[in-house]
C-alpha angles and dihedrals in degrees: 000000000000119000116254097253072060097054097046087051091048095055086044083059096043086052100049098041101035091062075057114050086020090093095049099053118122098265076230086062113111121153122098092354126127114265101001132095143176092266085066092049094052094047087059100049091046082056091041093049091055092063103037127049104215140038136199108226103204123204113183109194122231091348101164090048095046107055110136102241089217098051089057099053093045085055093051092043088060089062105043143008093207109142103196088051098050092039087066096043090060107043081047088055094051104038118123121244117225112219119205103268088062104257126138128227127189123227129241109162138005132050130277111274106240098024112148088204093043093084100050084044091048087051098048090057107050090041083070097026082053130341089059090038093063103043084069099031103047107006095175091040094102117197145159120237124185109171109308095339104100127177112193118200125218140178100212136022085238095057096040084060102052087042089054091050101046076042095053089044092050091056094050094056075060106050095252126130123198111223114262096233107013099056097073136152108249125201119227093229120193150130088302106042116080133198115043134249133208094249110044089160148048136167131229137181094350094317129106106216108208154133100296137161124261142170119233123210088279096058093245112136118227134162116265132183104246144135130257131174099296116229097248088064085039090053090039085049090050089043096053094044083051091054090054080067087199093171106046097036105020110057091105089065138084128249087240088056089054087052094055081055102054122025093078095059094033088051086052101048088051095049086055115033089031109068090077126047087345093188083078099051093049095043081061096046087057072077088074085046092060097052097051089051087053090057096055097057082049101049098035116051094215091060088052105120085358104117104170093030081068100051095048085049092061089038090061098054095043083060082055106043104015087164091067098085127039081218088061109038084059084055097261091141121175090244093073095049086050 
């Protein structure tokens, strides 16, 4: 990790060279970029999936760790002669990393983990190694890149394969390799599209795009192509409220106290995993509602082996203070997870 003299002369060198390649970045480029977020980058691609039929779903393996030292040099070089900036980058780039038994290995590609310099670096290079590439490759060929998660969009099969190999070739003239099984062509399978494939779904940026049911204007349920919390982010969300461990090593604290806890996460999660299909995001977050059920058998001898008595309990005091938790306050009551 670099030192934190390291650090301060890192941001110096972020705010002097982002006011420079910041212009210049692909308008679909998302990750580590003022004003801009990935769920900017979902809500396009949602968009994206309803008028073409088929993604890329590109996987670049080990990205962060194989960046070609020379290439970005050379990309920062296109954007400022300033010696004392690219001298710094360099001697960043190549510096050895100390594991801890001591020993000492040398650096040949990659960029330093915990840089505060390394994203806007890692973005430089792949918006000529491929945002910049495929404007003049493919200019009708639209995508979403955040970081190293790209989703490629494409009309046919057929043209979804020859973009995914000029794509594969490119990465290897910059020292990139896609990932054998998890880079895959995915078909936006819905109501409209008929046959099947092999891949009908993909995640990106904590969503899982696939076949789903929604409700038109009218009311009338059909099947559309969308994203929804993916399991992956579902599983990570159970993991970390069993961490709190609110039954078994809070019960000498307040509800109030668990509150404290937990609205700040939970108001993030929602925030997050909310703004699309938001019913997914909440039928995780009952999880929250257990727990603290849990907690009160644990806590109040009469709830012991009472269940339900627990969850009405609980019931009961989020009709009273329904501001008390963020779950609440969206609606998320203990009486629905009952």
């Amino acid at each position: 990790m670099p030192t934190v003299g390291d650090r301060v002369a890192q941001t110096v060198v972020k705010m002097v060279l982002e006011p420079l390649v910041e212009p210049v970045f692909h308008p679909d480029s998302y990750g580590y970029r003022p004003g801009r977020s990935a769920l900017d980058a979902v809500a396009v691609a949602r968009k994206r999936c309803w008028d073409a039929d088929w993604i890329i779903d590109l996987d670049i393996k080990g990205f962060f760790d194989a960046l070609v030292h020379e290439l970005v040099e050379r990309s920062v070089a296109h954007h400022t002669d300033n010696p004392w900036i690219r001298l710094y980058i360099a001697r960043w780039l190549r510096a050895p990393v100390q594991k801890p038994d001591g020993t000492v290995e040398q650096r040949t590609r990659g960029t330093p983990q915990g840089g505060v310099v390394s994203p806007l670096l890692a973005n430089q290079f792949l918006h000529y190694a491929f945002d910049h590439w495929m404007r003049r490759t493919f200019p009708s060929v639209l995508f979403e890149r955040y970081a190293d998660d790209v989703i490629v969009h494409c009309r046919s099969e057929r043209q979804a394969r020859m973009v995914l190999e000029a794509i594969r070739r490119r990465f290897e003239q910059c020292g990139l390799e896609l990932h054998p099984t998890k880079t895959r062509i995915v078909y936006c399978k819905d109501d409209d599209r008929r046959g099947e494939y092999e891949h009908v779904a993909f995640d990106f940026l904590g969503y899982t795009f696939q076949p789903r049911r929604a409700k038109n204007r009218w009311g009338k349920y059909f099947v559309s192509f969308l994203p929804a919390m993916s399991t992956k982010a579902a599983k990570a969300i159970r993991k970390i409220i069993r961490e709190w461990r609110m039954a078994s090593t809070r019960n000498n604290q307040r509800l109030e106290d668990l509150a404290q806890l937990a609205n700040p996460v939970v108001r993030g999660w929602m925030n997050y995993y909310g703004r699309f299909y938001r019913s997914k995001c909440v039928q995780v977050l009952r999880h929250l509602n257990e727990a603290l059920a849990a907690w009160a058998r644990r806590k109040y001898k009469r709830l012991r082996r009472r269940e339900r008595a627990s969850v009405h309990w609980l019931g009961r005091i989020a009709r009273r203070e329904p501001n008390l938790f963020v779950l609440w306050k969206l609606g998320v009551r203990p009486e629905a997870g009952s």
